[in-house]
C-alpha positions as CSV (number, residue, x, y, z in Angstrom):
1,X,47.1,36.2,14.6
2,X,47.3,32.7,13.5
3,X,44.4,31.5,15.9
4,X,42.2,34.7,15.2
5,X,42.5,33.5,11.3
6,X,41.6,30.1,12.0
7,X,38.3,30.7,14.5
8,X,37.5,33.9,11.5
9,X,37.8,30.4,8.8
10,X,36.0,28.3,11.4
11,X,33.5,30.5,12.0
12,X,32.8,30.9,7.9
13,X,33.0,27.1,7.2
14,X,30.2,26.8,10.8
15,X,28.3,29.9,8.3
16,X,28.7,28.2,5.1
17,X,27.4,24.4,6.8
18,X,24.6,26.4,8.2
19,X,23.5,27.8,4.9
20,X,23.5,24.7,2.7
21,X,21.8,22.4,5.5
22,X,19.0,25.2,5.3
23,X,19.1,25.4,2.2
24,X,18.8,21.5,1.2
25,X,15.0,21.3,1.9
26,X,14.5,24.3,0.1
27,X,15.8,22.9,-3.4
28,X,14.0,19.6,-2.2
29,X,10.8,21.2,-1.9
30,X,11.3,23.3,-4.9
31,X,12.3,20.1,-6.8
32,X,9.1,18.1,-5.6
33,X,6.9,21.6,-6.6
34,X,7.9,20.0,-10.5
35,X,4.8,16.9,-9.9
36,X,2.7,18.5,-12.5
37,X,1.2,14.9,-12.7
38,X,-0.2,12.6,-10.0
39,X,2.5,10.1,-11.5
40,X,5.0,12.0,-11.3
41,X,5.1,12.9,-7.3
42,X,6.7,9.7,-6.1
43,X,10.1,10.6,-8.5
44,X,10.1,14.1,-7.6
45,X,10.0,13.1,-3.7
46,X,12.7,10.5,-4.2
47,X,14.7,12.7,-6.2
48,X,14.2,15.4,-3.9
49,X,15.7,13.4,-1.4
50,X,18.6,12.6,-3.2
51,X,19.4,16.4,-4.2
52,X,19.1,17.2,-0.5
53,X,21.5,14.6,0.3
54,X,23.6,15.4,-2.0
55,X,23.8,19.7,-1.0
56,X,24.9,18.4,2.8
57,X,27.5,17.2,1.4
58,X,28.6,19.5,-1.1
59,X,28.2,22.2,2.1
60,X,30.6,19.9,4.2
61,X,33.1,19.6,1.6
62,X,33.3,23.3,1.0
63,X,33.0,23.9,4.8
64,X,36.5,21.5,4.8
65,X,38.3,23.2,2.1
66,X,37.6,27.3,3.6
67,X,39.4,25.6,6.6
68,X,42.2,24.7,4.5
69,X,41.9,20.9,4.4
70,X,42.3,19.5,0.8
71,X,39.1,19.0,-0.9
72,X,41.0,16.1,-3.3
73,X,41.6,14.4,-0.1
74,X,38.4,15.0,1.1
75,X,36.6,13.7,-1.8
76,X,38.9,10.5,-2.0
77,X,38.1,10.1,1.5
78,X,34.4,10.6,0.7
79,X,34.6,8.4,-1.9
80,X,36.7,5.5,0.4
81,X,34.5,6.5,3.2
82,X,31.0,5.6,0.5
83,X,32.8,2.6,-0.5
84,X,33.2,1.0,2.9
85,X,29.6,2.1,4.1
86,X,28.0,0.7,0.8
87,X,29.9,-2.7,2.1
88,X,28.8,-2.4,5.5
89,X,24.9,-1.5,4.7
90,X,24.4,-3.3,1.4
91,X,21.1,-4.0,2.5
92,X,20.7,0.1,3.1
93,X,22.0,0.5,-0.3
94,X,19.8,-2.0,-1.6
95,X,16.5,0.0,-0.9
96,X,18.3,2.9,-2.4
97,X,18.3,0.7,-5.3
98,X,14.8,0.1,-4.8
99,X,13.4,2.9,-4.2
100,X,15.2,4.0,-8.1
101,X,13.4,1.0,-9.7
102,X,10.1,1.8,-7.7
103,X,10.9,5.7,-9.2
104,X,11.0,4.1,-13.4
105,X,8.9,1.9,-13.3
106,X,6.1,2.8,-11.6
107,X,4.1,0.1,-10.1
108,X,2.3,2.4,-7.8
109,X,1.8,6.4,-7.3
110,X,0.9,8.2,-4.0
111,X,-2.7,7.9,-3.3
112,X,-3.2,4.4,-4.3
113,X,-4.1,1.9,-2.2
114,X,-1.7,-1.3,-2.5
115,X,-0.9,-4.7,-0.8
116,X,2.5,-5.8,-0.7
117,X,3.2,-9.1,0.9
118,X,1.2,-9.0,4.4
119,X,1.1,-5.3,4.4
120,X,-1.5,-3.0,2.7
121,X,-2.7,0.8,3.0
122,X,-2.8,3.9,1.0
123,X,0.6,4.8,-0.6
124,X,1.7,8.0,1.4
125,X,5.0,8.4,0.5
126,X,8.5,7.0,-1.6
127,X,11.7,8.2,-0.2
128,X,15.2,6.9,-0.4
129,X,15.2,4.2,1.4
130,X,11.7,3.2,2.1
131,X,7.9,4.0,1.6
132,X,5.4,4.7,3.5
133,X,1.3,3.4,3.5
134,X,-1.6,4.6,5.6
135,X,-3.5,1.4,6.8
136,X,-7.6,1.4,7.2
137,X,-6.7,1.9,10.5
138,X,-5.2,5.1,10.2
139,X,-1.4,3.6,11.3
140,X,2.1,4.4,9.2
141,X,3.7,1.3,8.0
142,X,7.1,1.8,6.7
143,X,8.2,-0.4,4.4
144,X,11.8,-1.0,3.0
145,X,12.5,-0.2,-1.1
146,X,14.2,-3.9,-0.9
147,X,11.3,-5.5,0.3
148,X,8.6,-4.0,-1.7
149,X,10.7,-4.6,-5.1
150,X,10.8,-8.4,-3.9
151,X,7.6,-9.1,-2.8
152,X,4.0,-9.0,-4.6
153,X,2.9,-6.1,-4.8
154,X,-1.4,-5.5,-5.8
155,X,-2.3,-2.7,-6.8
156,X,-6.0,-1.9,-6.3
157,X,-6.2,1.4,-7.7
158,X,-4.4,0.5,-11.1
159,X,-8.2,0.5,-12.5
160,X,-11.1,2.2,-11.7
161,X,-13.3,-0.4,-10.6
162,X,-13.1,-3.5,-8.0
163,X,-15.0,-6.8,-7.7
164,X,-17.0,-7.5,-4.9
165,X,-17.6,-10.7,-4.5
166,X,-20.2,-11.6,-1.4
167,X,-20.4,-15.7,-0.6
168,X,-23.4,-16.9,1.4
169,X,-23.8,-20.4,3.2
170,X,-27.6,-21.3,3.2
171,X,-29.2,-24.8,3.6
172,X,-30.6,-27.1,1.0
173,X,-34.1,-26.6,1.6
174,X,-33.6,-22.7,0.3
175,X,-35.5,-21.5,-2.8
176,X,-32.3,-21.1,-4.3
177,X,-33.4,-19.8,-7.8
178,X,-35.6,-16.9,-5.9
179,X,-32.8,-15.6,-3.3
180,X,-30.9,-15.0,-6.1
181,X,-33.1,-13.2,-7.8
182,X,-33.7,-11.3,-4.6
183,X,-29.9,-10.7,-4.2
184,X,-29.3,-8.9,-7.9
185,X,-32.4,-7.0,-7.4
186,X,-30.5,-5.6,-4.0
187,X,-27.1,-5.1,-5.9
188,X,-29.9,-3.1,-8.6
189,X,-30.7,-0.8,-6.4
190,X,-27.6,-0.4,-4.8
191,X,-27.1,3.5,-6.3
192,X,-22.9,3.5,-6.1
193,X,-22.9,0.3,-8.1
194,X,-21.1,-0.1,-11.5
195,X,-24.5,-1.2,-14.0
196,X,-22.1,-2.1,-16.4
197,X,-20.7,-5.1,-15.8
198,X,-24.4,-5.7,-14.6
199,X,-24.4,-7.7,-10.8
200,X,-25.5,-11.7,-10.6
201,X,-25.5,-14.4,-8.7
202,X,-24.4,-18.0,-9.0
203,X,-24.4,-21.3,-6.8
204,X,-20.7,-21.5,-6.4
205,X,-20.3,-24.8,-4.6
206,X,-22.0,-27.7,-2.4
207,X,-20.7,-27.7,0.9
208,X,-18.9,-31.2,2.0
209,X,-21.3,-32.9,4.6
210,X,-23.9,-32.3,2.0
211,X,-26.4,-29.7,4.1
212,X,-25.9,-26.7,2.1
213,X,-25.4,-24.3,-0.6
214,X,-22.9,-21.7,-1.1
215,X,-24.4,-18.6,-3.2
216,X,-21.9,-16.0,-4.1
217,X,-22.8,-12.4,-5.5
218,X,-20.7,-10.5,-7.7
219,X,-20.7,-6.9,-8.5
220,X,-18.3,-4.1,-9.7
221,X,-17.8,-1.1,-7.8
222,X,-15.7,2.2,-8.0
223,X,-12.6,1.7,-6.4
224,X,-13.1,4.9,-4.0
225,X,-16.5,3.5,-2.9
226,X,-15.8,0.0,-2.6
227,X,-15.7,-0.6,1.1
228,X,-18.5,1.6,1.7
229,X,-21.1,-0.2,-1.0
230,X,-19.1,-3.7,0.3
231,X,-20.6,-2.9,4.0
232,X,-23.6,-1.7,2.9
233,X,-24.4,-4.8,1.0
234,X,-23.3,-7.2,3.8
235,X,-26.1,-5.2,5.7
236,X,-28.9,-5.9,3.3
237,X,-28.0,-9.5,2.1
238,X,-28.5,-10.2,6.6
239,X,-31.9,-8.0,6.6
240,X,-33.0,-10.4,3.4
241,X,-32.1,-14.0,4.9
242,X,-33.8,-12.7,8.4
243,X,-36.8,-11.3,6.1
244,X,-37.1,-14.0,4.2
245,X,-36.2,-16.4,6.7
246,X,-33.3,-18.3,4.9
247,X,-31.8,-20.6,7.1
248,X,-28.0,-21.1,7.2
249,X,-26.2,-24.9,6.8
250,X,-26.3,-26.6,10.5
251,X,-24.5,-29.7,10.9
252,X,-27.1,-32.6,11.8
253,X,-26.2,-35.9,13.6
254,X,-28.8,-38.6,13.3
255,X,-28.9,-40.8,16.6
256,X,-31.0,-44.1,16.4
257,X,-31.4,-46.4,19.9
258,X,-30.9,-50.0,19.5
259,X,-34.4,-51.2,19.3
260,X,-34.6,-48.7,15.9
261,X,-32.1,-50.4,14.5
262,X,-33.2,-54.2,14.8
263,X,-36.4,-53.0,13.8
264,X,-37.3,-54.8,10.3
């Protein structure tokens, strides 16, 4: 009797694990279903997260207990258990702590595109212990809370325009004044461009040996179109200086003989 009681508890507490580990991503999606606001779907993810967590466990306890087993116990175990594995992954705990910082302050929200130290891609997700960015090249970098609260992190969808800025090397004997003119008018007609701050051009800097020019152009573009208008004007600005025939700085050596030099 005693051991058809205890598979009869075993097999409720197997029932009861069984319905709270189904039911965690339920709640979690349920919770995340709360994002009424763009900014609001990265703390709703990592709080989602958290309440998952947190229902696994509650199930296991419970699970414990309908076999009999102290929950007190249990739950000072638990707590002695957290303790030791907070000590042995502090760096775990860490981007837990991270991630919660990330969550109230806000640096970034999912969907914009960010650089963090060497890494940089679309912000994809913000879980517990780490987020994720989509890269130009369509790969997943995963990146640790810890590091992310630690390092740099540029946000280029904070506003709603970006600076292009386009430098060209071209040699001295170029008509400087007029290829600038012919670069604005470019940037003019460009149709994606911001008008307002209007494009220009400046001479930006001599080059050291003395045989060039360096022109840069500067425009404003939306922050969703920037790479496309940024190609497109690459393109044109190389159809101009082959149109035009601009040449680009060469480096020149002068070689005399002898009989030049002892020449009076």
């Amino acid at each position: 009797m005693k051991f058809t009681a205890f598979l009869i508890k075993l097999g409720i507490s197997v029932l009861i694990i069984f319905v709270f580990f189904v039911l965690a991503p339920k709640v979690k999606r349920f919770v995340m279903n709360f994002d009424k606001h763009p900014q609001d779907q990265g703390a709703m993810m990592f709080l989602g997260s958290i309440v998952q967590i947190s229902i696994q466990c509650i199930g296991i306890i419970v699970a414990l207990g309908q076999l009999g087993v102290d929950t007190s116990v249990i739950v000072g175990a638990f707590s002695a258990i957290g303790l030791g594995i907070s000590l042995a992954l502090k760096n775990n705990m860490a981007n837990v702590a991270g991630g919660i910082q990330i969550v109230l302050t806000k640096p970034f929200l999912i969907g914009d595109y960010v650089e963090i130290g060497t890494y940089a891609g679309t912000v994809t997700s913000i879980d517990t212990m780490f987020m994720t960015l989509l890269s130009v090249n369509r790969q997943e970098i995963v990146v640790p809370n810890a590091t992310v609260i630690s390092e740099v992190v540029v946000n280029y969808s904070k506003e709603k325009s970006r600076r292009i800025q386009i430098v060209l090397s071209v040699s001295n004997t170029t008509d400087v004044k007029a290829f600038m003119n012919d670069l604005v008018q470019i940037m003019n007609e460009e149709a994606l461009l911001l008008k307002d701050p209007a494009p220009y051009a400046r001479v930006s800097a001599f080059l050291p040996n003395g045989n060039g020019i360096n022109i840069t152009a500067f425009a404003f573009a939306p922050v969703e179109h920037y790479w496309d208008i940024l190609f497109s004007l690459n393109l044109k600005f190389q159809q101009l200086m082959q149109e035009k025939q601009i040449q680009q700085p060469t480096d020149a050596l002068s070689i005399k003989s002898v009989e030049d030099l002892q020449k009076p």
